[in-house]
C-alpha positions in Angstrom: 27.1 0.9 -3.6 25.7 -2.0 -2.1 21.5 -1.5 -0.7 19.7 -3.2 2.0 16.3 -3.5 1.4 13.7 -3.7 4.8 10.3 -4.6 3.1 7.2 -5.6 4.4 6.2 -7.7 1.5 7.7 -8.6 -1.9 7.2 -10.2 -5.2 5.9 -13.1 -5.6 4.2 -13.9 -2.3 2.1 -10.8 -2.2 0.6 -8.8 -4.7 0.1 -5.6 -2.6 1.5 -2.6 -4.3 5.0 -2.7 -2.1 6.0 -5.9 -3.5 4.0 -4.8 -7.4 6.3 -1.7 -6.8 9.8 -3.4 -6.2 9.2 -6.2 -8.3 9.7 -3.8 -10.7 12.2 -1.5 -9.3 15.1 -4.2 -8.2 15.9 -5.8 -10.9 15.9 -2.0 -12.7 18.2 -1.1 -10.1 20.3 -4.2 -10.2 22.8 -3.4 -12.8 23.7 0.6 -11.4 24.8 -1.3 -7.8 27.1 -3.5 -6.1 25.1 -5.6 -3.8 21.4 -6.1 -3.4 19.8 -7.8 -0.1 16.0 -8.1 0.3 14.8 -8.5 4.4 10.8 -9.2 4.1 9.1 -9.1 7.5 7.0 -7.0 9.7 4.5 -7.8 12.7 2.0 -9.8 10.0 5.0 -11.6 8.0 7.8 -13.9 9.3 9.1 -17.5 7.5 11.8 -19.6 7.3 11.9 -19.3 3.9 15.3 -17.8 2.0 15.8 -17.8 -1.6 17.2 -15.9 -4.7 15.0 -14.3 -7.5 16.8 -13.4 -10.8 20.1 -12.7 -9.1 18.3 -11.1 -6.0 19.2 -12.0 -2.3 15.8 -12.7 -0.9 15.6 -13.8 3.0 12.6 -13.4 5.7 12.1 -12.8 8.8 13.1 -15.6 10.9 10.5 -16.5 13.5 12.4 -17.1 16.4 14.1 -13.6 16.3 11.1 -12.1 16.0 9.6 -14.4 19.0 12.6 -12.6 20.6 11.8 -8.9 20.5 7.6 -9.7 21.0 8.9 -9.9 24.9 11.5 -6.9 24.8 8.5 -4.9 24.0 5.6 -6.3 26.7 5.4 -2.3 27.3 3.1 -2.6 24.2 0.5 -5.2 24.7 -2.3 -2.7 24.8 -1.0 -1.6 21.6 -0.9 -5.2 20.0 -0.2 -4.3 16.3 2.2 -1.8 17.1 4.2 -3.9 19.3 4.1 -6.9 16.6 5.4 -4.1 13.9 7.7 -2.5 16.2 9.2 -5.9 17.0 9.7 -7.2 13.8 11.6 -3.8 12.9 13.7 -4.6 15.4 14.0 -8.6 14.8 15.5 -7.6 11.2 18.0 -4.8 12.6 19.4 -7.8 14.5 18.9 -10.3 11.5 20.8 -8.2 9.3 23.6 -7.9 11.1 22.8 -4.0 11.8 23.3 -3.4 8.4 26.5 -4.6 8.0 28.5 -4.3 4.5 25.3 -2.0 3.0 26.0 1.7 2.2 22.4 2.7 1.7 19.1 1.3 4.2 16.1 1.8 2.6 12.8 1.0 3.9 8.9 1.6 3.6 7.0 3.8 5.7 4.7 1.3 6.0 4.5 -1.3 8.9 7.2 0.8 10.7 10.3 -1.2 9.9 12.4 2.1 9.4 12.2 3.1 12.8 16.0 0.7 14.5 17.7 2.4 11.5 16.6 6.1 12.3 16.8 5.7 16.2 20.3 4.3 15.8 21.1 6.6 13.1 24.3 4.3 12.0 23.5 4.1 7.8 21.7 6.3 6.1 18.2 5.3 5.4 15.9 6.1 2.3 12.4 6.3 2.9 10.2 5.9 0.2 6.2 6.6 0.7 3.7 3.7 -0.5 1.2 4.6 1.8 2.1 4.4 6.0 0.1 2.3 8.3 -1.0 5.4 10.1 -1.7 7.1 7.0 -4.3 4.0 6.0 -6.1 3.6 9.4 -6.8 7.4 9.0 -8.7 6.9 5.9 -10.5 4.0 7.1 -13.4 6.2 9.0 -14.7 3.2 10.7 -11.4 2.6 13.1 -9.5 5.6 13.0 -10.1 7.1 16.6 -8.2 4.4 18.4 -5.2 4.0 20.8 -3.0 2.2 18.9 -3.4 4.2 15.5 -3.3 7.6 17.1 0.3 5.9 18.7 1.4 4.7 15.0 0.6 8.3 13.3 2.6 10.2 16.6 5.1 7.8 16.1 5.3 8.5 12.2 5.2 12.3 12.6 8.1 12.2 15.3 10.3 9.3 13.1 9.5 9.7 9.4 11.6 13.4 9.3 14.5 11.5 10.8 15.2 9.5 8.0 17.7 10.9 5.3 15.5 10.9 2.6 12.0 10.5 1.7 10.5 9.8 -1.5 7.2 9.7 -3.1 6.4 8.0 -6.3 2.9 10.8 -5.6 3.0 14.0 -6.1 -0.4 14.9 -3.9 1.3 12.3 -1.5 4.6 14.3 -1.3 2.8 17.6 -1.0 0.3 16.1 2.1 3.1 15.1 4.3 5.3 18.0 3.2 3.0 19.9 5.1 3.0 17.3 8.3 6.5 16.8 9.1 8.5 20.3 7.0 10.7 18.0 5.6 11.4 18.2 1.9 10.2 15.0 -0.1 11.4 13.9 -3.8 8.9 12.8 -5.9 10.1 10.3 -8.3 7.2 7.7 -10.9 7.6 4.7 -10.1 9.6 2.5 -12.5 7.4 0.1 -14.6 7.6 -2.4 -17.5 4.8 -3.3 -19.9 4.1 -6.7 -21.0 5.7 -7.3 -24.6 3.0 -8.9 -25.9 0.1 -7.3 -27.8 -2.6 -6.4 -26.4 -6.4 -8.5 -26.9 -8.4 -6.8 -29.7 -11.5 -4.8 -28.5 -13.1 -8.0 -30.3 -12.3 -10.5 -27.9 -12.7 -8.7 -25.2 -15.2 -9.6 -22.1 -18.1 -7.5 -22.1 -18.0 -5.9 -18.9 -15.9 -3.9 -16.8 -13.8 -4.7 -13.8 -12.5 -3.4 -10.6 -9.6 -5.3 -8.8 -9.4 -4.2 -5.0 -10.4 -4.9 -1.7 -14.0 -4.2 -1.3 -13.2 -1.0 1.1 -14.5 2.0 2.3 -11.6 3.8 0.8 -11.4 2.1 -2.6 -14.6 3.6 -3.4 -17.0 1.4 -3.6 -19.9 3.3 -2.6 -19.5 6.2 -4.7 -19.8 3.4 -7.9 -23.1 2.3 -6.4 -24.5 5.6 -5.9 -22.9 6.6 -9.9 -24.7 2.8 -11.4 -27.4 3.9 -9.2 -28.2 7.2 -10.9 -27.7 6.3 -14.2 -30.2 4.0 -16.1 -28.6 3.0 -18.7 -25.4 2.8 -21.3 -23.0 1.7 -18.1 -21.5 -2.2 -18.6 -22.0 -4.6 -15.9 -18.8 -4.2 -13.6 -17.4 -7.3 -11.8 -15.3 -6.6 -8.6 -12.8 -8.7 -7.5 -11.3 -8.4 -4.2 -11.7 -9.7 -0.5 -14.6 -8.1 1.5 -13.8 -6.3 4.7 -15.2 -5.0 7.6 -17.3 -2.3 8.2 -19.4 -0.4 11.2 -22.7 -2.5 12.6 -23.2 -4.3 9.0 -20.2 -6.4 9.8 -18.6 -6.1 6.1 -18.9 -3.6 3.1 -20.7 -6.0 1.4 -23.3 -6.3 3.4 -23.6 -2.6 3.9 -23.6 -2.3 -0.3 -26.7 -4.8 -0.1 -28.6 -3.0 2.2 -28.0 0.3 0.8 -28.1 0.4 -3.1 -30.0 -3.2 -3.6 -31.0 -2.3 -7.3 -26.8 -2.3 -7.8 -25.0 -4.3 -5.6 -24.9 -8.0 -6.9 -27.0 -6.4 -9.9 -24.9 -4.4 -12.1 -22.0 -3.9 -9.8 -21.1 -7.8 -9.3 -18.7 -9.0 -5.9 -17.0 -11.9 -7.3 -13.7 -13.4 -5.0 -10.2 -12.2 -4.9 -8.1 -14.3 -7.0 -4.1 -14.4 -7.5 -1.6 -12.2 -8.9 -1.5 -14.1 -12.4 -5.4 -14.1 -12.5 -5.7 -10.5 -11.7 -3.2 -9.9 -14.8 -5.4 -12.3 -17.1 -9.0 -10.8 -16.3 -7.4 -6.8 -16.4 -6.0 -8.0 -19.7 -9.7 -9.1 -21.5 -11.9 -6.7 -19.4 -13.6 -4.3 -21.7 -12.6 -1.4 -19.2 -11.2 -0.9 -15.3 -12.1 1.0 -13.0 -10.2 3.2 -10.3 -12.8 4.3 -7.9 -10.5 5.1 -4.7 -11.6 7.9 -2.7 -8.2 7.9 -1.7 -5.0 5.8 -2.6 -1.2 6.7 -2.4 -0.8 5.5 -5.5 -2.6 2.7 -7.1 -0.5 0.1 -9.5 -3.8 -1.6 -10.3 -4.5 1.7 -12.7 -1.0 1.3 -14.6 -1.6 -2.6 -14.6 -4.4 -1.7 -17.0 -3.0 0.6 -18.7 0.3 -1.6 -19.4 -2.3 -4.4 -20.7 -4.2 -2.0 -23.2 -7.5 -1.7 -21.3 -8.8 1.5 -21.1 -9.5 2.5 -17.3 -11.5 5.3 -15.5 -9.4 6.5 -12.8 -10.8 8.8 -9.2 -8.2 11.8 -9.0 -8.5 10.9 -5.5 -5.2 8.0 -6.3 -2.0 9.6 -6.8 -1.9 7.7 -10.1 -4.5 10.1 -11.6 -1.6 12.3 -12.5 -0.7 10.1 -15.5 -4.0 10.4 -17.0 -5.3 12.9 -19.9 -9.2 12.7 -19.5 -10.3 11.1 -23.0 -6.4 11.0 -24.5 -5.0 8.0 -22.2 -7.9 7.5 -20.1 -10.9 9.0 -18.0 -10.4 10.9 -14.9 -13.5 12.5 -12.8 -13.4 14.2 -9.1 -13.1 11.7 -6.5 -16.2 12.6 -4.7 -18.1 13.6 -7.6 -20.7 10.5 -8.6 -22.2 12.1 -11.9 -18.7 12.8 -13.2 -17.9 8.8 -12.5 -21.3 7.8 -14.2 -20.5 10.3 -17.0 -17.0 8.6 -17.4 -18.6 4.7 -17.3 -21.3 5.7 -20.1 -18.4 7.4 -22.0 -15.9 4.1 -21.7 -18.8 1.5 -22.1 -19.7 2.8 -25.4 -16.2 3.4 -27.0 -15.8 1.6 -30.6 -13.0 -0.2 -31.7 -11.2 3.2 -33.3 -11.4 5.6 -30.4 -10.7 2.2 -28.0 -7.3 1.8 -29.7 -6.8 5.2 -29.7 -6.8 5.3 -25.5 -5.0 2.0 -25.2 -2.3 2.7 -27.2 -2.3 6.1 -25.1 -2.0 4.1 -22.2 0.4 1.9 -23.1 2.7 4.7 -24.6 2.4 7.1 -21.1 3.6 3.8 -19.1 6.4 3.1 -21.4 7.9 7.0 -22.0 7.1 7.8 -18.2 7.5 4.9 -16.1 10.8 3.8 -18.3 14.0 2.9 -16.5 16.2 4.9 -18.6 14.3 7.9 -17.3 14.1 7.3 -14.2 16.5 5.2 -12.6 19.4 8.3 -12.4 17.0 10.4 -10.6 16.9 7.3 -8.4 20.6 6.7 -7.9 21.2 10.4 -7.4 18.8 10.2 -4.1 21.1 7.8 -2.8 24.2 9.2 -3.4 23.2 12.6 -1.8 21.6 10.9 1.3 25.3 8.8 1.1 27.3 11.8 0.9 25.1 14.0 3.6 25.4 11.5 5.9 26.9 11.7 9.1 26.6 9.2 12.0 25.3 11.0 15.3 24.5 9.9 19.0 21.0 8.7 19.3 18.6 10.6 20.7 17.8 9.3 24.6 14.3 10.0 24.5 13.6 8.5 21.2 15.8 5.4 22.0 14.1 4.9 25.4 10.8 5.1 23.9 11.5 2.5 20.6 14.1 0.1 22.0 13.9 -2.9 23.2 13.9 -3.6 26.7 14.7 -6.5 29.0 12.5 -5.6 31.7 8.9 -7.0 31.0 6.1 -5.0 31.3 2.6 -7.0 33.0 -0.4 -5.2 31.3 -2.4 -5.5 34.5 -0.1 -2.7 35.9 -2.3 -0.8 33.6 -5.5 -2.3 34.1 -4.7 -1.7 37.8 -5.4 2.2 36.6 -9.1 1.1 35.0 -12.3 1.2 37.5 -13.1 -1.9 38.4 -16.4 -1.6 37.3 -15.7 -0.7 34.1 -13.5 -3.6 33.7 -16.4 -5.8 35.5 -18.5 -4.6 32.0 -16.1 -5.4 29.9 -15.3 -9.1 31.2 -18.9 -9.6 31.0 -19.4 -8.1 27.8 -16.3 -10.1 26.3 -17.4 -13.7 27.7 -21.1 -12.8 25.7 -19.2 -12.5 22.3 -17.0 -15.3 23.0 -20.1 -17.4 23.5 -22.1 -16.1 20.8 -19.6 -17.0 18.0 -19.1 -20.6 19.1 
């Protein structure tokens, strides 16, 4: 069985949890198959660049291909992202050959790239669920009521149940969109290694906690203020490491932390800069603690990367990880939404001793390495793709699907649709748009 992999990032030139996912899963996989072929690109990602990693075929989006399928879509311009995404999809159905000498697509159902395979319907395509691009902008309650992310989640409802199987390495992920599209999804862990090196004493350890995410509305932030905030004591200092993004009229979260919980932010809880992938690794490995404070998450790797390293972590059962962690056996766990259970959990894992620290790590590290094993899961794995193999049968494409996500070679001027907007209203918005451009020079 040979596999073509469409990704939208992988190992080691991002460290988002796609690539932190499949950098463990391909080379698991490598030795069941015949042929493995790695595509990275989407509407944010295209390079030259072609290489081979530990046996693995590795090749990008090229940029002129995707330069290519930016003007077959000029239907889109209002819809920038979406037509960037939808292009690049497209731009790697061609690069690839349209799957040529691969039994088994599989894909992400972020950054759209399954949708060529599924409107097609050629190969069979497996679908697995990190976390979809509409799925993110509808947490994110500062830009969800937009155009072009309404478009993205119609276009994931309509799409995602065409594709032969889906799978979700979540079990609350796999039962939310089980009841959005009424299409069975198999929930298989995610496969993971641990490091074979012990982990650092609770001697040498840093004494504080960290968090490792983007400072984010949805990676909780402000409910590990408000928890520092009404505790006054027996909670470690907590250093956060991540890039800083935007939010409502305060222009980032940071600044919105600052001005709402001053006694905290830059106080207890402390924004330091995102750093690399090896980095990361290093200060998970010494902190005393991590934290998981994600109101949401599809998953979360960051959690197991702590656990793997023998760091005891306080997870939100708002991340799909949560479901590997035995409050006070493996870890901590407290209600999402719930503050006092999160301060509660922070005083508990800032004052463990060296005994009942061990006791969690070793927990930890033992979950990861019975539950996250290859030998456990990898059949399950191989099984989902020889049923989607076997169930598959090639079919006509759907017209109205195909005319709405193909490529077309008549371009689209997006002043036909401004044509449709009062000109007064576009008057105020020219107007308004030359201020800005003025202001930020």
């Amino acid at each position: 069985m040979n596999i073509l992999f469409i990704l939208p990032e992988y190992y080691p030139h991002s460290g988002g949890g796609i690539s932190t996912y499949y950098q463990h899963y391909i080379p698991a996989l490598k030795s069941s198959v015949g042929q493995i072929k790695v595509i990275v690109g989407s509407g944010y990602v295209q390079s030259e660049d072609t290489y081979n990693l530990d046996g693995i075929e590795i090749e990008y989006l090229k940029p002129a291909i995707y330069s290519k399928y930016l003007t077959a879509f000029s239907r889109f311009d209002l819809l920038p992202e979406f037509r960037n995404n939808l292009a690049a999809a497209w731009a790697m159905y061609e690069q690839t050959n349209y799957g040529k000498g691969f039994d088994i697509i599989e894909c992400t159902d972020f950054a759209l790239g399954f949708i060529p395979w599924v409107v097609e319907r050629k190969k069979p395509v497996v679908t697995r669920m990190h976390g979809s691009s509409g799925q993110i902008t509808f947490k994110e309650n500062d830009i969800q009521n937009t155009l072009q992310n309404d478009f993205v989640r119609q276009t994931e409802l309509l799409l995602l149940p065409q594709c032969d199987t889906l799978i979700s390495h979540s079990s609350a992920n796999k039962h939310w969109w089980e009841s959005l599209i009424s299409k069975e999804i198999a929930h298989i862990f995610p496969v993971y290694h641990t490091a074979a090196s012990a982990p650092i004493p609770f001697s040498e350890r840093d004494n504080y906690g960290i968090v490792t995410a983007r400072i984010q509305v949805w990676k909780g932030p402000v409910q590990l203020c408000q928890a520092v905030s009404d505790t006054k004591d027996g909670i470690k200092p907590i250093k956060w490491y991540g890039r800083d993004t935007s939010y409502s009229e305060y222009g980032s979260m940071s600044a919105y932390l600052q001005h709402t919980f001053p006694s905290v932010w830059n106080k207890t809880v402390l924004p330091e800069n995102a750093v690399q992938n090896d980095e990361a690794r290093e200060l998970q490995s010494k902190a005393l603690f991590g934290v998981i404070c994600s109101t949401w998450d599809m998953f979360n790797f960051t959690c197991l990367e702590f656990m793997a390293a023998g760091t005891p972590v306080v997870c939100s059962d708002g991340a799909g990880v949560s479901e590997l962690i035995r409050h006070g056996v493996n870890g901590f766990k407290y209600e999402a939404q719930n503050s006092n259970e999160l301060a509660e959990c922070l005083k508990r894992v800032s004052a463990l001793g060296k005994d009942e620290f061990d006791e969690v790590t070793a927990a930890g590290i033992a979950t990861v390495r019975q539950e996250l094993s290859a030998g456990k899961l990898m059949p399950e794995n191989l099984h989902q793709y020889e049923k989607a193999s076997a169930d598959f049968k090639p079919t006509i494409a759907n017209d109205f699907m195909r005319h709405m996500y193909s490529p077309s070679d008549h371009h689209t001027d997006i002043g036909s649709t401004l044509d449709g907007q009062p000109v007064k209203q576009l008057a105020k918005y020219l107007v308004k748009r030359i201020r800005s451009k003025r202001s930020k020079r």
